[in-house]
C-alpha positions in Angstrom: 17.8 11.6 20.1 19.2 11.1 16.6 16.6 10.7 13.6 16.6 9.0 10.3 14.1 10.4 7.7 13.6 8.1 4.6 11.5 10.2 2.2 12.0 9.8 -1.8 10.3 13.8 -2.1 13.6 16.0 -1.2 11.7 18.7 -0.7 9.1 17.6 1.9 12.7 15.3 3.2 14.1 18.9 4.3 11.0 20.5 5.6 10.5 17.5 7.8 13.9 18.2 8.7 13.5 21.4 9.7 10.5 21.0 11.5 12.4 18.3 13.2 15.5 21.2 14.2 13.1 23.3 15.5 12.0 20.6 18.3 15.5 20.0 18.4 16.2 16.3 17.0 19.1 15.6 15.6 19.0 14.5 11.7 22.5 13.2 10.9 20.8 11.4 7.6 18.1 11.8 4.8 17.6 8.7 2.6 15.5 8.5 -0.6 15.1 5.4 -2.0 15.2 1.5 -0.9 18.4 0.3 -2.0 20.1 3.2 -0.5 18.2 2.7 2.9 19.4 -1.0 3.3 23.2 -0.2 2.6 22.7 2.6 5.1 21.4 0.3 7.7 23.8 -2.4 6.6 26.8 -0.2 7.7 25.5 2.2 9.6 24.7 2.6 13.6 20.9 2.5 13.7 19.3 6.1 14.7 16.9 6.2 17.9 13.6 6.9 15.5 12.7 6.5 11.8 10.6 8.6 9.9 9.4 6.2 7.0 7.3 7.2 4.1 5.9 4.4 2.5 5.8 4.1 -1.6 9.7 5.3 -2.5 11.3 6.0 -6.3 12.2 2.4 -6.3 9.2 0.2 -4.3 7.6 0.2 -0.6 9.5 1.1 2.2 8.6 -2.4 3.8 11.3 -3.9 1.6 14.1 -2.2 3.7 12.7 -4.9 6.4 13.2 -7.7 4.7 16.8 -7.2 4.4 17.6 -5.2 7.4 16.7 -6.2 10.9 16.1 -1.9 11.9 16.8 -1.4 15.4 15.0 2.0 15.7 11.2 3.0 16.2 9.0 4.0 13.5 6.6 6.8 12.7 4.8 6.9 8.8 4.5 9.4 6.8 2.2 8.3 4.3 -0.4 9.4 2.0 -2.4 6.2 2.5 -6.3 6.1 3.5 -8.1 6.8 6.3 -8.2 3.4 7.5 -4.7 2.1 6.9 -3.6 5.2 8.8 -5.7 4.2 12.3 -4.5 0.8 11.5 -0.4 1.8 11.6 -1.2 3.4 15.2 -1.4 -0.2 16.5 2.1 -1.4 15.1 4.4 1.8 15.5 5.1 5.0 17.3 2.4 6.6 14.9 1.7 8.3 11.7 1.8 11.4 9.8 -0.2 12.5 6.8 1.8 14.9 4.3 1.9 17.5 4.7 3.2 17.2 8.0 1.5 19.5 10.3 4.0 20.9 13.3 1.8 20.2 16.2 1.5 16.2 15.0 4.9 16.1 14.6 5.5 17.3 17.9 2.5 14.7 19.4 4.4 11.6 17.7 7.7 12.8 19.6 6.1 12.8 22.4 4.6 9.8 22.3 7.9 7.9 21.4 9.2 9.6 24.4 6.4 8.5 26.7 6.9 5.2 25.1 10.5 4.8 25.1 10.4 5.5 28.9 8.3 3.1 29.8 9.1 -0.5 29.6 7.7 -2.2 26.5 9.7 -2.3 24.0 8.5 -0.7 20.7 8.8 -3.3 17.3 7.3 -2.8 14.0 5.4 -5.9 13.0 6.2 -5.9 9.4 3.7 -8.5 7.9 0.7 -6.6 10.2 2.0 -3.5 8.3 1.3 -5.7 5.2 -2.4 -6.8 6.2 -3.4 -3.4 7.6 -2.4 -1.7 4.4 -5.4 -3.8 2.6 -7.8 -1.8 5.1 -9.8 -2.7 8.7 -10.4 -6.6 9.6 -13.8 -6.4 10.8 -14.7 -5.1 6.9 -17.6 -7.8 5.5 -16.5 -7.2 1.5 -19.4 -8.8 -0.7 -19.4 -12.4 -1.5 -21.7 -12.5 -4.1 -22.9 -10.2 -6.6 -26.7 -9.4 -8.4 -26.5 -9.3 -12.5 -29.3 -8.2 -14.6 -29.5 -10.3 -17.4 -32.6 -9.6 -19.6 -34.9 -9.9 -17.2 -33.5 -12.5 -15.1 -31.4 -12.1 -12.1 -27.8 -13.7 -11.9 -25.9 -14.2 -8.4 -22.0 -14.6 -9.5 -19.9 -15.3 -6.0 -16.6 -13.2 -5.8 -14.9 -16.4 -6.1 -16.3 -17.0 -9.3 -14.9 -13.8 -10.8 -11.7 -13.1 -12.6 -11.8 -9.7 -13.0 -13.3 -7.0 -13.3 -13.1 -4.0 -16.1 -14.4 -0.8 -17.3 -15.1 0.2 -21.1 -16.9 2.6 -23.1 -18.5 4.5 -20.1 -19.7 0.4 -18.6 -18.2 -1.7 -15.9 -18.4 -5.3 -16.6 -17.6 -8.1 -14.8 -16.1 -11.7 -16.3 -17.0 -14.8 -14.6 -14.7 -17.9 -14.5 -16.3 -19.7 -17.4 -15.1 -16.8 -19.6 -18.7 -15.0 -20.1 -18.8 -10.9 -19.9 -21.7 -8.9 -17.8 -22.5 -5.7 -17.5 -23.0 -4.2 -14.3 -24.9 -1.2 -12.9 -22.3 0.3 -10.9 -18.4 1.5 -11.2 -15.1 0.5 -11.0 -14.6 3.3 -7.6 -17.9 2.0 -6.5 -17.0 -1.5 -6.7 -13.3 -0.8 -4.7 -15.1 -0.5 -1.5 -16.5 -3.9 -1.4 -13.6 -6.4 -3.1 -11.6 -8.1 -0.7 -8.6 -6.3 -1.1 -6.2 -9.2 -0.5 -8.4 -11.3 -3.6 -8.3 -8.0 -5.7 -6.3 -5.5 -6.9 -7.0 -2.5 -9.5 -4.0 -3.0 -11.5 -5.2 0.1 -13.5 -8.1 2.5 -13.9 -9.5 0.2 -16.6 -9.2 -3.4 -14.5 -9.5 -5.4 -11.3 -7.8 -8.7 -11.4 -8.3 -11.6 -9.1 -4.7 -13.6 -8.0 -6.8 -16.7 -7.8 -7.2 -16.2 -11.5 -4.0 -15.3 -12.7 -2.2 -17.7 -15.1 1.6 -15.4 -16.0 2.8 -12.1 -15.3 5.7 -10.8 -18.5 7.5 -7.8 -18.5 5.9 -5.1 -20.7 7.4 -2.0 -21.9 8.1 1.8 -20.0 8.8 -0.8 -17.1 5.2 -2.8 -16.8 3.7 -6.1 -16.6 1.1 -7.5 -18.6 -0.8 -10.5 -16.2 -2.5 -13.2 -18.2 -6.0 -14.5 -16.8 -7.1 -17.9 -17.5 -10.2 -17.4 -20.0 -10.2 -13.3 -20.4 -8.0 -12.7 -23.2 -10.3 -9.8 -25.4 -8.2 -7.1 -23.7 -4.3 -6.5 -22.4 -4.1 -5.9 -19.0 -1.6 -3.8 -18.1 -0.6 -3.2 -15.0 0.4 0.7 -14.6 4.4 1.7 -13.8 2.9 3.6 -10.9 1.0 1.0 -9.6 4.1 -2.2 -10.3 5.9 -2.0 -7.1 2.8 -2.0 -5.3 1.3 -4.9 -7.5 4.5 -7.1 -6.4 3.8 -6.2 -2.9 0.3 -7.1 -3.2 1.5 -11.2 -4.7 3.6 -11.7 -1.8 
């Protein structure tokens, strides 16, 4: 069994490695990044198994599929939450969180083993990969949202919200019609109930909804600056760290 390991961290790349010798699998290649991985697979025979880590130097590991139909299997290795990680186990061999612990290495061999011998054949579902990443289907997120104003209540529906933003110890949240509210609760708090294909946290200061984006421009140290439709008090940056991910997210 020959084995492909796609990892951007060189040192966790060669521990996986040996971890891999020890159980006796062949590695013939280690590949950091995306570009290299799709001329690889371009002009290369395609290994038996993958070991895939997801967020590389230069994007997501998911772009390699869009240019490259990868005749091998799959396992993770990802850093991702706890739900995105049960979520993989129903599109490939399996996952492993880093650092990669030797007796769930040696589980996810077997498995592609037992697999491999049996007749289904094992696919990676790439836009699955995609929804699963934004966290378990059967998750309600919240609708609507209760504002004290004075000492009224306001309901403001998710739809009705461009974004969301933190400042001076407050989170606040701005309604379509351009008006600012401050809310009783956090930016972490709030990530939990968004609908994670609406919103995104670009940064640690805002949530943005796509619905309400009006331009995305380049920005400097390799960012992007989104432009909402009414809120304009603020830049909203959207983090290097977080870019690649961001562009994911818009597809």
């Amino acid at each position: 069994m020959e084995t492909v390991i796609i990892e951007d961290e060189k040192p966790a790349a060669r521990r996986l490695g040996r971890l891999l010798a020890k159980l006796d699998v062949t590695v013939p290649k280690m590949l950091h990044s995306v570009e290299e991985s799709i001329q690889w697979f371009k002009n290369n025979e395609h290994p038996d198994l993958i070991f895939l880590d997801i967020q590389l130097s230069d994007g997501l590991s998911f772009e390699i599929f869009d240019q490259v139909l990868v005749q091998s299997a799959v396992i993770f290795t990802t850093a991702y939450d706890e739900y995105a990680l049960q979520a993989f186990k129903l599109n490939s061999i399996d996952y492993l969180l880093k650092p990669i612990d030797e007796e769930e290495l040696e589980s996810a061999l077997r498995k592609y083993k037992e697999l491999r011998s049996s007749p289904t054949q094992v696919t990676v579902d790439l836009q699955e990969i995609k929804k699963l990443i934004a966290g378990p289907k059967e998750k309600d997120y919240k609708k609507r949202f209760t504002i004290r104003v004075g000492q009224h209540l306001r309901i403001i529906n998710a739809d009705e919200i461009e974004c969301f933003y933190s400042e001076n110890k407050g989170t606040y949240v701005v309604t379509a019609d351009g008006r600012n509210y401050l809310m009783d609760t956090t930016l972490e708090n709030l990530e939990s109930d968004l609908e994670p294909t609406v919103f995104f946290r670009v940064s640690r200061k805002f949530f943005v909804n796509i619905n309400f984006i009006k331009d995305i421009v380049s920005y400097t140290n390799s960012r992007l600056q989104i432009k909402l439709n009414r809120f304009n008090d603020q830049d909203i940056i959207v983090s290097r760290e977080r870019v690649q991910e961001f562009k994911f997210w818009l597809q």
